[in-house]
PyMOL Python script that loads the backbone (N, CA, C, O; Angstrom):
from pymol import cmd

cmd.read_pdbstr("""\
ATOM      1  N   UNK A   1      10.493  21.109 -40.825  1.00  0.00           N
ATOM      2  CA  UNK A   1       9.172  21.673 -41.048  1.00  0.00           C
ATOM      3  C   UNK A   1       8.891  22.706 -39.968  1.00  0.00           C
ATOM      4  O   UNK A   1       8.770  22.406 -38.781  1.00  0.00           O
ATOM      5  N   UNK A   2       8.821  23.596 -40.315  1.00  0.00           N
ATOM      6  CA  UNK A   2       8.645  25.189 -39.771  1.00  0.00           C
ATOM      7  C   UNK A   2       6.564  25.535 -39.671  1.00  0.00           C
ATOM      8  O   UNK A   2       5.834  25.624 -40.658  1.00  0.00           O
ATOM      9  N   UNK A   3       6.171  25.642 -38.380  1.00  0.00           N
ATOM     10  CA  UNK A   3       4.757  26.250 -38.748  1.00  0.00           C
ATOM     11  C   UNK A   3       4.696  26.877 -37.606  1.00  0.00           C
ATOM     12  O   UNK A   3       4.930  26.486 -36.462  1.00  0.00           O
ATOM     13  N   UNK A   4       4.214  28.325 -38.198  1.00  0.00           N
ATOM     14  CA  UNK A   4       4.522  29.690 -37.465  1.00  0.00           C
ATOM     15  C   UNK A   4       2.696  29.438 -37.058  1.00  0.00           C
ATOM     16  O   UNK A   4       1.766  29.065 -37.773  1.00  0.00           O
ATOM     17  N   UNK A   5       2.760  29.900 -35.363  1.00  0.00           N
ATOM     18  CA  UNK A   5       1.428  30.121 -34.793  1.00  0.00           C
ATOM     19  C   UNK A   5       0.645  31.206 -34.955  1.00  0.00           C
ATOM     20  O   UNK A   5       0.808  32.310 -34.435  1.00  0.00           O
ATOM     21  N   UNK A   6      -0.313  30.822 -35.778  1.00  0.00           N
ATOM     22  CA  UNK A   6      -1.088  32.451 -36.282  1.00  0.00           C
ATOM     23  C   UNK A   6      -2.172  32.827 -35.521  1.00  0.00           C
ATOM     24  O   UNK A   6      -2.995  33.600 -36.012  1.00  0.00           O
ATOM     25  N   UNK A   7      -2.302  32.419 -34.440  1.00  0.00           N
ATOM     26  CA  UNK A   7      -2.746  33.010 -32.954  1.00  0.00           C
ATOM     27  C   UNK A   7      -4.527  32.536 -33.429  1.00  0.00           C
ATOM     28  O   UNK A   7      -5.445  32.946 -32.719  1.00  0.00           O
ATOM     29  N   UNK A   8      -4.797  31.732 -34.569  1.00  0.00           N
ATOM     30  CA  UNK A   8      -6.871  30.944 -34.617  1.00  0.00           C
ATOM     31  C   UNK A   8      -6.423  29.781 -33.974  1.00  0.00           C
ATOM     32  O   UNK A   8      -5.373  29.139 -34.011  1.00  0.00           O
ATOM     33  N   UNK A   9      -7.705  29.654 -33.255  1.00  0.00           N
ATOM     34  CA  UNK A   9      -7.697  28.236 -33.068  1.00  0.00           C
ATOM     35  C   UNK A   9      -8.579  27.463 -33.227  1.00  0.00           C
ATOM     36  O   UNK A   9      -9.648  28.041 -33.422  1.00  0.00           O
ATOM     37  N   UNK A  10      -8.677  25.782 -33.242  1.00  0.00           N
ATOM     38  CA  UNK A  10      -9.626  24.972 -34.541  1.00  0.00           C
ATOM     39  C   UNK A  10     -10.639  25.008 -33.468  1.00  0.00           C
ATOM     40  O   UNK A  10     -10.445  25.242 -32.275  1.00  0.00           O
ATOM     41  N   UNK A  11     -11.298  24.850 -33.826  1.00  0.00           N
ATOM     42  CA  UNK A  11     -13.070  24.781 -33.071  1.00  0.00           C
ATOM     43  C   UNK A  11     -13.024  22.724 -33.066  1.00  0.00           C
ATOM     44  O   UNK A  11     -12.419  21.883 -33.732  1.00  0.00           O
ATOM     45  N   UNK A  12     -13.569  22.700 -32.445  1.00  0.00           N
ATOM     46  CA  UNK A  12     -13.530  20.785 -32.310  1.00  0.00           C
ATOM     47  C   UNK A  12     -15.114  20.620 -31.916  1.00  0.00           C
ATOM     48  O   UNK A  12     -15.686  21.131 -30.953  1.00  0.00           O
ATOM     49  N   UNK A  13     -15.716  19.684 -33.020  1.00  0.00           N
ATOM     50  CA  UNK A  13     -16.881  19.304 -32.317  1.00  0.00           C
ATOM     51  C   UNK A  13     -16.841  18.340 -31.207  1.00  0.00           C
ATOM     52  O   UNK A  13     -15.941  18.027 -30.428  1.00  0.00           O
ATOM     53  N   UNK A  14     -18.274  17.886 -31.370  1.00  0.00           N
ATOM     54  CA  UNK A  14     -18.565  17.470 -29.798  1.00  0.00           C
ATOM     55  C   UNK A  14     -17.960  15.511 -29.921  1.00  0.00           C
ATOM     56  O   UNK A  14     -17.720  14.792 -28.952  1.00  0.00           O
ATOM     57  N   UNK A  15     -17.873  15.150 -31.269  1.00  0.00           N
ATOM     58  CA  UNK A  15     -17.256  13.492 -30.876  1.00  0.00           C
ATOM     59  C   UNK A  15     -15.421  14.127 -30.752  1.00  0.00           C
ATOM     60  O   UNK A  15     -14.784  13.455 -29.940  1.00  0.00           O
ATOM     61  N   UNK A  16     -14.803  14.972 -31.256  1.00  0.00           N
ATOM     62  CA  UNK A  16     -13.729  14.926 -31.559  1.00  0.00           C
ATOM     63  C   UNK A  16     -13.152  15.137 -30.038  1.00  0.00           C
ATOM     64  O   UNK A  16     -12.191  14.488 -29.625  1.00  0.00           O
ATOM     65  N   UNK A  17     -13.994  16.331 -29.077  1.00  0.00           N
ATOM     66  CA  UNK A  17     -13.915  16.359 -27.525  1.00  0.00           C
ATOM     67  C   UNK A  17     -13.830  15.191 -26.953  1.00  0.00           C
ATOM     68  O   UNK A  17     -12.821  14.695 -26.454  1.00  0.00           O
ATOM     69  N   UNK A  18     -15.067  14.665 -27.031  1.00  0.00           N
ATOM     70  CA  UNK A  18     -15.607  13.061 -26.462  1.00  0.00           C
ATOM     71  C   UNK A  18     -14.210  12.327 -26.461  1.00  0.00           C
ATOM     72  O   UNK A  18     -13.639  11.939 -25.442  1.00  0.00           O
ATOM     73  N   UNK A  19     -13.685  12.177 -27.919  1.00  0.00           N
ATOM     74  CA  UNK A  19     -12.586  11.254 -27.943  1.00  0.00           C
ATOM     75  C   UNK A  19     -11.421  11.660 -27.363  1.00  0.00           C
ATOM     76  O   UNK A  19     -10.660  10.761 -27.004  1.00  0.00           O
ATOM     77  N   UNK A  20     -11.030  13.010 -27.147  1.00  0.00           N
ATOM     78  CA  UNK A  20      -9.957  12.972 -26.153  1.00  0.00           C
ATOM     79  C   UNK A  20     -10.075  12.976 -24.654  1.00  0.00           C
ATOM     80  O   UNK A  20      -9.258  12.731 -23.767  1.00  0.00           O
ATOM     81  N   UNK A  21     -11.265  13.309 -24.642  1.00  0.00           N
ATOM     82  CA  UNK A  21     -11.630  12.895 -22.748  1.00  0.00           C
ATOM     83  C   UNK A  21     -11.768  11.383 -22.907  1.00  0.00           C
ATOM     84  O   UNK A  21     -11.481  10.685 -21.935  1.00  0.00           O
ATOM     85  N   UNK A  22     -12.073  10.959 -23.747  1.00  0.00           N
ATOM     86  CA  UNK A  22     -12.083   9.113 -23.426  1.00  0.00           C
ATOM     87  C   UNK A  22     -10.689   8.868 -23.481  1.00  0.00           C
ATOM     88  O   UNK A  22     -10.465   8.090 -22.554  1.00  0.00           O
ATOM     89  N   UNK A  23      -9.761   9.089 -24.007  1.00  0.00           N
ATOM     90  CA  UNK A  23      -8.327   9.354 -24.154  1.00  0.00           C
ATOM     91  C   UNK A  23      -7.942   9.001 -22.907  1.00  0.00           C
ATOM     92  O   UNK A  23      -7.586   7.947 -22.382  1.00  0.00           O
ATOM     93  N   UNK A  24      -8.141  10.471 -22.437  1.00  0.00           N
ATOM     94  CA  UNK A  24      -7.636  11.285 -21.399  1.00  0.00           C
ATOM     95  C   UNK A  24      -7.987   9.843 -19.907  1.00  0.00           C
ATOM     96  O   UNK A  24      -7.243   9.265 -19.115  1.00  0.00           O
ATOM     97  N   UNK A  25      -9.390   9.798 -20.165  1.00  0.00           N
ATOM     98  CA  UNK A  25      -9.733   8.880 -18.799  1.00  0.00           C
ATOM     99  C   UNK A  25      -9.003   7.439 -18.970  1.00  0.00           C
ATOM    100  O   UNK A  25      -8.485   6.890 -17.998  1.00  0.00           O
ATOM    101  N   UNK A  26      -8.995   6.938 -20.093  1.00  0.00           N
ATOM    102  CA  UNK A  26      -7.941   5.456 -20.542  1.00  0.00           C
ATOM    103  C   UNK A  26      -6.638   5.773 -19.309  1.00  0.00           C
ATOM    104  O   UNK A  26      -6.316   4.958 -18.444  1.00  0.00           O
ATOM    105  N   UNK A  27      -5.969   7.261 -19.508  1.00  0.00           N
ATOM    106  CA  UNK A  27      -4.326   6.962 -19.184  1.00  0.00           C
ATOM    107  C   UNK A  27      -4.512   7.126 -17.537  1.00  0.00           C
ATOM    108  O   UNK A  27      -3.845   6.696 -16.596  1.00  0.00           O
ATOM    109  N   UNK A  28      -5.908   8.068 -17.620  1.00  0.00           N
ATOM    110  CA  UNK A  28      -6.088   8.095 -15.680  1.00  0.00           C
ATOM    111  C   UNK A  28      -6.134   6.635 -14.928  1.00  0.00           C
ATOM    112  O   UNK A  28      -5.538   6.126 -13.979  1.00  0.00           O
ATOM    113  N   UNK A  29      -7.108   6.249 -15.807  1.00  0.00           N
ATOM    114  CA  UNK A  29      -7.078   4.779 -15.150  1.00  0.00           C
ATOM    115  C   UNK A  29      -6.264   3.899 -14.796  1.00  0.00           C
ATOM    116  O   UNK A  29      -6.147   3.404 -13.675  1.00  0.00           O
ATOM    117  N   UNK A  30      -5.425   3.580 -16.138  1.00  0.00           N
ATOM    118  CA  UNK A  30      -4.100   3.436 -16.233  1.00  0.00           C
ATOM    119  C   UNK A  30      -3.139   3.708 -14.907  1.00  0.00           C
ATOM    120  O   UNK A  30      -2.663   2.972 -14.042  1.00  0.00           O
ATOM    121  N   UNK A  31      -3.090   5.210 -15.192  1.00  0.00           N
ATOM    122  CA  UNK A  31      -2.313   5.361 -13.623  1.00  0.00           C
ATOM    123  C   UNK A  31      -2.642   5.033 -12.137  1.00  0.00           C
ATOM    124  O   UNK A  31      -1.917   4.521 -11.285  1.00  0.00           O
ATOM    125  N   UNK A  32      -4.202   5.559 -12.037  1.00  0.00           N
ATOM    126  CA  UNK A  32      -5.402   4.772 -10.952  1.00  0.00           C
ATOM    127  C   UNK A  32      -4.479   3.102 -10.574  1.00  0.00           C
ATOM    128  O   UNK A  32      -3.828   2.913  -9.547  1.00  0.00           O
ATOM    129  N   UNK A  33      -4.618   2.354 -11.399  1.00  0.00           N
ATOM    130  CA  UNK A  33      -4.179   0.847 -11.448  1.00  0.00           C
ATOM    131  C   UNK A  33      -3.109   0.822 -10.700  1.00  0.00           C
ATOM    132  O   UNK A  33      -2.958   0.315  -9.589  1.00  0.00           O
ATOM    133  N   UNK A  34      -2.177   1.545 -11.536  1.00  0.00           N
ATOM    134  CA  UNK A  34      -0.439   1.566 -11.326  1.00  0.00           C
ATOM    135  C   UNK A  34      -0.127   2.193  -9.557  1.00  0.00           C
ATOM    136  O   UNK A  34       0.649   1.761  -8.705  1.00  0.00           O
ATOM    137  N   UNK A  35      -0.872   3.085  -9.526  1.00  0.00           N
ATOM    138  CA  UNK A  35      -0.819   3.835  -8.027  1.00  0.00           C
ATOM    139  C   UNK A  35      -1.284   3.063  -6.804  1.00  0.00           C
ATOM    140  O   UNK A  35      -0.668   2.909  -5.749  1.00  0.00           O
ATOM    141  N   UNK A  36      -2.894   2.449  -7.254  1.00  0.00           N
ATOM    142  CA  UNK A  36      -3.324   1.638  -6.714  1.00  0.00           C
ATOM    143  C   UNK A  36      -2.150   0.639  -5.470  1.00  0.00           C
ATOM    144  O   UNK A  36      -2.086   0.633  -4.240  1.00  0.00           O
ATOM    145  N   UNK A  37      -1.413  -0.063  -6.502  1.00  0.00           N
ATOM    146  CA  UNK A  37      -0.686  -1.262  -6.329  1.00  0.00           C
ATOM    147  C   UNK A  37       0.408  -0.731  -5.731  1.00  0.00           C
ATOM    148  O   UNK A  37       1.011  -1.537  -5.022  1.00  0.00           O
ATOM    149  N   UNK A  38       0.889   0.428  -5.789  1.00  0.00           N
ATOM    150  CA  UNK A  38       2.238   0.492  -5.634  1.00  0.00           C
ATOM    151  C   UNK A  38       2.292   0.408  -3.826  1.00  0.00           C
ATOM    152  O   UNK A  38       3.472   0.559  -3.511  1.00  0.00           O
ATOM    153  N   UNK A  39       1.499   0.238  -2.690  1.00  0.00           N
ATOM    154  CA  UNK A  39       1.796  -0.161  -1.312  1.00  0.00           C
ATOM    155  C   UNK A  39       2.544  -1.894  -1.368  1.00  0.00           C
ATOM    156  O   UNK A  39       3.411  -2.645  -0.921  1.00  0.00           O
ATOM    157  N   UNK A  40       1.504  -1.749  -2.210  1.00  0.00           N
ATOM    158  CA  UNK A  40       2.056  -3.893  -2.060  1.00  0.00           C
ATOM    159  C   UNK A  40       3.185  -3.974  -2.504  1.00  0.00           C
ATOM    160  O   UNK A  40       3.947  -4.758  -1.938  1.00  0.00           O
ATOM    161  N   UNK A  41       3.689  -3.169  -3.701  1.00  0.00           N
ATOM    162  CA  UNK A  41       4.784  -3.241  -4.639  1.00  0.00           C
ATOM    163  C   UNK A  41       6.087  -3.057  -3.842  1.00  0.00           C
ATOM    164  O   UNK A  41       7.125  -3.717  -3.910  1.00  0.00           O
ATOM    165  N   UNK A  42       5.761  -1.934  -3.022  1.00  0.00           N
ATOM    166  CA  UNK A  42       6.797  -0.925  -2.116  1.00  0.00           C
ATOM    167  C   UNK A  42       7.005  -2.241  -1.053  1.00  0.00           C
ATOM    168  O   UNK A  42       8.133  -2.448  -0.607  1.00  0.00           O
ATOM    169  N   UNK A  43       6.034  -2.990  -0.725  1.00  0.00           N
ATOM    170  CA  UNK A  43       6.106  -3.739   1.043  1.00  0.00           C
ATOM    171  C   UNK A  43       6.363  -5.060   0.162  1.00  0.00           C
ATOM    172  O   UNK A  43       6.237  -5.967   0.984  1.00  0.00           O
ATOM    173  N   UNK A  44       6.707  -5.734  -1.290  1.00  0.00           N
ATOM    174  CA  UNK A  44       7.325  -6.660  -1.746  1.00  0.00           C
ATOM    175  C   UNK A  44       8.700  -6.376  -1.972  1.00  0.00           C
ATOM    176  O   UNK A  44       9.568  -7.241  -2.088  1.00  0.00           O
ATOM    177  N   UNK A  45       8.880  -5.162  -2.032  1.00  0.00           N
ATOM    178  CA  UNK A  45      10.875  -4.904  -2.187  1.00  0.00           C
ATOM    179  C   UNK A  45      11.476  -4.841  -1.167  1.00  0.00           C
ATOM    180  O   UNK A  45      12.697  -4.933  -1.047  1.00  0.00           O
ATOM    181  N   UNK A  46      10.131  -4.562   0.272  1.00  0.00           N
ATOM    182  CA  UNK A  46      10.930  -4.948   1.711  1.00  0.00           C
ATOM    183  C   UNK A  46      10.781  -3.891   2.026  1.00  0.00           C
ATOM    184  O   UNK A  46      11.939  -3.572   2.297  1.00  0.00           O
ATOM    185  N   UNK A  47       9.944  -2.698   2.282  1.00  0.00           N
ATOM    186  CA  UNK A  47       9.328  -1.337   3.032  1.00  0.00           C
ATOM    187  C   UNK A  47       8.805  -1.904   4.058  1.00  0.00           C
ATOM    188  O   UNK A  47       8.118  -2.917   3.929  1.00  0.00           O
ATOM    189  N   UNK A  48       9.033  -1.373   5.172  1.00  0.00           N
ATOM    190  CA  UNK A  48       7.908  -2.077   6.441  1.00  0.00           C
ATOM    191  C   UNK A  48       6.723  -0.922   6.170  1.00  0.00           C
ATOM    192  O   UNK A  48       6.916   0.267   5.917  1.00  0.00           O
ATOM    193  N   UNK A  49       5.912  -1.362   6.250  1.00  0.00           N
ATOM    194  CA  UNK A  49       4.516  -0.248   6.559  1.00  0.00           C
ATOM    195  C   UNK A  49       4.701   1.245   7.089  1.00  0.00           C
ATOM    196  O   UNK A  49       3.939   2.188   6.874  1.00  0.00           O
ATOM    197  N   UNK A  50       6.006   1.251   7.908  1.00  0.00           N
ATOM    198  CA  UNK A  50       6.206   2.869   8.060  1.00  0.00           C
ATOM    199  C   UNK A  50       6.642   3.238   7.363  1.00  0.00           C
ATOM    200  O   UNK A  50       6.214   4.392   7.358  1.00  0.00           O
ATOM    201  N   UNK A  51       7.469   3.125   6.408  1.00  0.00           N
ATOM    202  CA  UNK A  51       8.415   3.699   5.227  1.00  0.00           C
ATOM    203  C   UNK A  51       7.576   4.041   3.860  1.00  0.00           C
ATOM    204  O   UNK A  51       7.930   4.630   2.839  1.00  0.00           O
ATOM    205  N   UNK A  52       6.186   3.377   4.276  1.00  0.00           N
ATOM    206  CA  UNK A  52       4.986   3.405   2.714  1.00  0.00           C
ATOM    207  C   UNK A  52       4.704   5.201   2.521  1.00  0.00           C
ATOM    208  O   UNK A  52       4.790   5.807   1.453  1.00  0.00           O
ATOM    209  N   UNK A  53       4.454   5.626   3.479  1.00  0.00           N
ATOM    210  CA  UNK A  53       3.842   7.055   3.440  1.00  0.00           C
ATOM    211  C   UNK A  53       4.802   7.671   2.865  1.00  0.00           C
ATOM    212  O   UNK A  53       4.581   8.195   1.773  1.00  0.00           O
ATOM    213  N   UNK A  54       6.899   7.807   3.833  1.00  0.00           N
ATOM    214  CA  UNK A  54       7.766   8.626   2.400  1.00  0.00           C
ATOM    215  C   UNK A  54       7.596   8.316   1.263  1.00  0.00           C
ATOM    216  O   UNK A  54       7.381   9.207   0.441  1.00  0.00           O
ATOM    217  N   UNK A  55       7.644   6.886   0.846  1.00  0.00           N
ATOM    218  CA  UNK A  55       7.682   6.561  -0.742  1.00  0.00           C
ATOM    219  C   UNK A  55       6.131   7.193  -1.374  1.00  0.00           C
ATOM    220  O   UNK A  55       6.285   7.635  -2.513  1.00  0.00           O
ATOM    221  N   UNK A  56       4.972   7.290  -0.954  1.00  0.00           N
ATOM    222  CA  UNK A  56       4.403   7.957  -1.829  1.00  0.00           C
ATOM    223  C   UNK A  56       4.648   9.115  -1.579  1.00  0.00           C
ATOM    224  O   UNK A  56       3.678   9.748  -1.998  1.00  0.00           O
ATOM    225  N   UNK A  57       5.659  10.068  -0.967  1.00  0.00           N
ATOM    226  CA  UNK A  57       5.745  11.549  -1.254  1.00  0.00           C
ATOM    227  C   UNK A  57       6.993  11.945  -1.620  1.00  0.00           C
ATOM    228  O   UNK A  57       7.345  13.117  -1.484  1.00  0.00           O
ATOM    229  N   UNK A  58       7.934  10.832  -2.213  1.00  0.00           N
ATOM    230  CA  UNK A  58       9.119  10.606  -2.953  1.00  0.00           C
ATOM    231  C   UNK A  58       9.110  11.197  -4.495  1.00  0.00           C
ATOM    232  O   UNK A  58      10.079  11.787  -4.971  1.00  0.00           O
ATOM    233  N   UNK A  59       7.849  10.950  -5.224  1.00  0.00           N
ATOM    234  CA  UNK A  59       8.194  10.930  -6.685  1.00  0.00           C
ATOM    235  C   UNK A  59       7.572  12.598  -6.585  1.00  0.00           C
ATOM    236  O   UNK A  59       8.105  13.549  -7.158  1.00  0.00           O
ATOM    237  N   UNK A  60       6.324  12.685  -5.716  1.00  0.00           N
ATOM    238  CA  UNK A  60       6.021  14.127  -5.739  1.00  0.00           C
ATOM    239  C   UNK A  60       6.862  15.331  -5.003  1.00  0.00           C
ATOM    240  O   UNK A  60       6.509  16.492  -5.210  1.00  0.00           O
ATOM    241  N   UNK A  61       7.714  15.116  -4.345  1.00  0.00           N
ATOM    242  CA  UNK A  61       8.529  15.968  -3.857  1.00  0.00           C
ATOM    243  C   UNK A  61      10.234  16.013  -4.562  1.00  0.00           C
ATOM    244  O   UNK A  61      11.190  16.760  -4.355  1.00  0.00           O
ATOM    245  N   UNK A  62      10.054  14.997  -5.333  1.00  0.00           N
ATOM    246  CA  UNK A  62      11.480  15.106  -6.464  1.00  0.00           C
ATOM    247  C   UNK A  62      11.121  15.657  -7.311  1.00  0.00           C
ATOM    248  O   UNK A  62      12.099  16.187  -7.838  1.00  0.00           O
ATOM    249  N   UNK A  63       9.535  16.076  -8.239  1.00  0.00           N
ATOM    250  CA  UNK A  63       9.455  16.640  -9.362  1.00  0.00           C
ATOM    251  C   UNK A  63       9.102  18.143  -8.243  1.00  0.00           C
ATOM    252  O   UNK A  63       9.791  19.086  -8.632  1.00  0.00           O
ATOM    253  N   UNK A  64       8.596  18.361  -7.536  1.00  0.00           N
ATOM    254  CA  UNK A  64       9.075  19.880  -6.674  1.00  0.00           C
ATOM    255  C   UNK A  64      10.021  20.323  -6.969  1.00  0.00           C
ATOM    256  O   UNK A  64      10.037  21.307  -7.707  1.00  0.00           O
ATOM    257  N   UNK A  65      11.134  19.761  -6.503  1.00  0.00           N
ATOM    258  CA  UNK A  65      12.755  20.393  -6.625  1.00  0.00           C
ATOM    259  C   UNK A  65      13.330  19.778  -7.738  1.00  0.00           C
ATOM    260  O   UNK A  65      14.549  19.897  -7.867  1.00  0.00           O
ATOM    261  N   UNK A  66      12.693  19.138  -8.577  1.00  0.00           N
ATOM    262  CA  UNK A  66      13.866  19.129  -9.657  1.00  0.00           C
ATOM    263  C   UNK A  66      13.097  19.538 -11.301  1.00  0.00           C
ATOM    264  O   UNK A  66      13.901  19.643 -12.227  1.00  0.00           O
ATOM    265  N   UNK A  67      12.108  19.682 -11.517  1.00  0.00           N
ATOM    266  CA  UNK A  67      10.972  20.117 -12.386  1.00  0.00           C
ATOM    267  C   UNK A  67      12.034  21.808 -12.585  1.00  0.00           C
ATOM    268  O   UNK A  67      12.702  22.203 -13.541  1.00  0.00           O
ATOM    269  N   UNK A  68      11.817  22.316 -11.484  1.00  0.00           N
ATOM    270  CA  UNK A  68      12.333  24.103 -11.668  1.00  0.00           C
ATOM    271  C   UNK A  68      13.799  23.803 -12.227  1.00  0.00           C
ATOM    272  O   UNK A  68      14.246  24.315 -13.253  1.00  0.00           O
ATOM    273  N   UNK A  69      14.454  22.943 -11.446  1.00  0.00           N
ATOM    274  CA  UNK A  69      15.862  23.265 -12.244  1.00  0.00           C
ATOM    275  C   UNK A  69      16.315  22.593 -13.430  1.00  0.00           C
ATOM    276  O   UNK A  69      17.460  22.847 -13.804  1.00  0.00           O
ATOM    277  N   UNK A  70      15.442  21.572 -14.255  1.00  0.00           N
ATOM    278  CA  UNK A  70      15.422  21.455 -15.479  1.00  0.00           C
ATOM    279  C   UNK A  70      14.800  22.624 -16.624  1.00  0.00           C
ATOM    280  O   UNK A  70      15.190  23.085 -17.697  1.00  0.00           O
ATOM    281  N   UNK A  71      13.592  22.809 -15.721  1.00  0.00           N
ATOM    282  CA  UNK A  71      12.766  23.834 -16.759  1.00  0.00           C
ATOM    283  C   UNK A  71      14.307  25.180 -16.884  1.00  0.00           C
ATOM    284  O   UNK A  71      14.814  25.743 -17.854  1.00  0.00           O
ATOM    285  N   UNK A  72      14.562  25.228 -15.556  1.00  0.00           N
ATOM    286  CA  UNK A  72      15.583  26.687 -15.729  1.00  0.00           C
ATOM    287  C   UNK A  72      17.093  26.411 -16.565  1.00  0.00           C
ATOM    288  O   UNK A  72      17.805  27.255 -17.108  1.00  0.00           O
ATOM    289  N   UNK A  73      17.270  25.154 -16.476  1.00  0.00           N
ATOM    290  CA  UNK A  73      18.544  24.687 -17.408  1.00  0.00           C
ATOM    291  C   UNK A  73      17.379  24.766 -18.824  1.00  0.00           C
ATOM    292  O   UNK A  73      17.797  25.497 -19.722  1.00  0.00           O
ATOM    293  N   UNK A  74      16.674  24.427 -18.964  1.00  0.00           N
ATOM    294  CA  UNK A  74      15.788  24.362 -20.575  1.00  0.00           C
ATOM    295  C   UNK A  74      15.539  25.388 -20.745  1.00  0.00           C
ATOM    296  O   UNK A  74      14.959  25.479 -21.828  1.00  0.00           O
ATOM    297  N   UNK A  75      15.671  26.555 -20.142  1.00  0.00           N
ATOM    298  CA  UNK A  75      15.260  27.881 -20.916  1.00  0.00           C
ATOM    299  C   UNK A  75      16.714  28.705 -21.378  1.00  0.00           C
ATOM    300  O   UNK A  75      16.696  29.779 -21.980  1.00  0.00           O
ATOM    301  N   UNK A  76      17.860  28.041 -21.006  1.00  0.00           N
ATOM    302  CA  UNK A  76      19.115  28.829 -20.928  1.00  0.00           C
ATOM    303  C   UNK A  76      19.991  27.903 -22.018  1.00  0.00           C
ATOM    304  O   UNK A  76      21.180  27.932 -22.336  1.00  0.00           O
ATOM    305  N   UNK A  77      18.672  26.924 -22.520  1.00  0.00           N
ATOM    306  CA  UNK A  77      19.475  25.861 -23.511  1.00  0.00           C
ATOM    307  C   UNK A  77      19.556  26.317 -25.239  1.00  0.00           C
ATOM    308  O   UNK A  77      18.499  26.635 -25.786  1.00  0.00           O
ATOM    309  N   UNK A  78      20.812  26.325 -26.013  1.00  0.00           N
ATOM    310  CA  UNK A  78      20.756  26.704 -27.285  1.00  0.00           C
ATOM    311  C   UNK A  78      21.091  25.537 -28.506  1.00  0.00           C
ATOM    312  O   UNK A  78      22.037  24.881 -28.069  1.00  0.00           O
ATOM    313  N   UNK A  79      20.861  25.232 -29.296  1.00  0.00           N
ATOM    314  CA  UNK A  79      21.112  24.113 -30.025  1.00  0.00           C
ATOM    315  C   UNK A  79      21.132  24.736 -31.673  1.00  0.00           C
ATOM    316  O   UNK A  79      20.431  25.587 -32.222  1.00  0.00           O
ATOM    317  N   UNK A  80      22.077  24.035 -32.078  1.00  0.00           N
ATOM    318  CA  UNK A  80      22.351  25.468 -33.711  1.00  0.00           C
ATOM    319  C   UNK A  80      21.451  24.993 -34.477  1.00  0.00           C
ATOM    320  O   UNK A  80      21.000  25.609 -35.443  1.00  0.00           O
ATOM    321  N   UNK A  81      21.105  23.871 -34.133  1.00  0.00           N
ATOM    322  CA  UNK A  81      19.480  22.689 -35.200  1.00  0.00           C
ATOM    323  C   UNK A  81      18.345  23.027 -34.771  1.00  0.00           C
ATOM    324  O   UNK A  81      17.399  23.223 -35.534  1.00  0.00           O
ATOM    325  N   UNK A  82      18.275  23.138 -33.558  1.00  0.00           N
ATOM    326  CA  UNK A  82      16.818  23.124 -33.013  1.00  0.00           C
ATOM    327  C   UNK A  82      16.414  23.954 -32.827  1.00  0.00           C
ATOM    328  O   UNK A  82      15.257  24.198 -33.170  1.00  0.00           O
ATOM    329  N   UNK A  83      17.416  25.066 -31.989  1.00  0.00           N
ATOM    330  CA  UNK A  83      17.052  26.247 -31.582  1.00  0.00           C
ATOM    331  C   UNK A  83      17.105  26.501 -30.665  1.00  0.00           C
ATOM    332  O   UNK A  83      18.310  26.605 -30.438  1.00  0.00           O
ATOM    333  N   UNK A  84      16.452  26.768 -29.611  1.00  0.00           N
ATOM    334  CA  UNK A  84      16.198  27.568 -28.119  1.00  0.00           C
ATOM    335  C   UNK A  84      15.049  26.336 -27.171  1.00  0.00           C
ATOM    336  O   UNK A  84      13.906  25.951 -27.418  1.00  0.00           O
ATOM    337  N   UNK A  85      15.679  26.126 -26.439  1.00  0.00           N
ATOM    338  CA  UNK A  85      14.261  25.538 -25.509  1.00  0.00           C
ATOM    339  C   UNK A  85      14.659  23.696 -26.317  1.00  0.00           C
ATOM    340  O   UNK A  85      13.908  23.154 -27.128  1.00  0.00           O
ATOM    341  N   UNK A  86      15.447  23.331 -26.008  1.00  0.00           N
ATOM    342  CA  UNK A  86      15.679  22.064 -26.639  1.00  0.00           C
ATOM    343  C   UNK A  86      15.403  20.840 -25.644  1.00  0.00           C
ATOM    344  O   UNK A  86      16.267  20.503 -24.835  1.00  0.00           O
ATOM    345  N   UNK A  87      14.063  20.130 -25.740  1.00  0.00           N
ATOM    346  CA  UNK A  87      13.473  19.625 -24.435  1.00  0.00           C
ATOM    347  C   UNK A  87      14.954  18.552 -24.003  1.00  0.00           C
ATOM    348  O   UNK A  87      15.797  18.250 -24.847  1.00  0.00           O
ATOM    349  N   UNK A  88      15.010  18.116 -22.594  1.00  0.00           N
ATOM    350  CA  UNK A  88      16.054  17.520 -22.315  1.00  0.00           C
ATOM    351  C   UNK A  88      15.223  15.822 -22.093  1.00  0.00           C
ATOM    352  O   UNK A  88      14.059  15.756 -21.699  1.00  0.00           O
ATOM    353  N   UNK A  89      16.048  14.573 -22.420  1.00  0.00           N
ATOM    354  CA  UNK A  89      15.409  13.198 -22.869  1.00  0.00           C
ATOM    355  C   UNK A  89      16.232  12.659 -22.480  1.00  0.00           C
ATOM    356  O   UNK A  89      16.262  11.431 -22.565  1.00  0.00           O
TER     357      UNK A  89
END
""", "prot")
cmd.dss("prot")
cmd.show_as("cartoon", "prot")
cmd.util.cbc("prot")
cmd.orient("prot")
């Protein structure tokens, strides 16, 4: 299924907004929770308290340097099915 972008875009009223910012705040929270926890999580696998600060700048400084060189392998990617830009999974 082929659908070519004809450059309109849908107008959304005001519950259809509502419901994706309620969406949207569900998965924040979500992560809020998950982030929350992760000192205790890190100092139950055996981190002493100094090692807590790298691990939270571990996951954000791996998608730094490795975000660009996927995106740059994904733009140089060709697939005879898919096409061009074939997300990598």
């Amino acid at each position: 299924m082929s659908t070519a972008y004809t450059g309109t875009k849908t107008k959304l009223n005001f519950w259809q907004i509502w419901n994706m910012c309620f969406g949207f705040f569900g998965i924040q929270f979500g992560w809020s929770l998950q982030m929350g926890n992760m000192s205790a999580i890190y100092e139950f696998l055996g981190a002493s308290p100094e090692e807590i600060p790298g691990l939270w700048l571990a996951a954000p400084m791996t998608g730094l340097l490795v975000q660009p060189i996927v995106g740059y392998l994904s733009d140089r990617t060709w697939h005879p099915t898919l096409g061009r830009r074939r997300p990598f999974s």
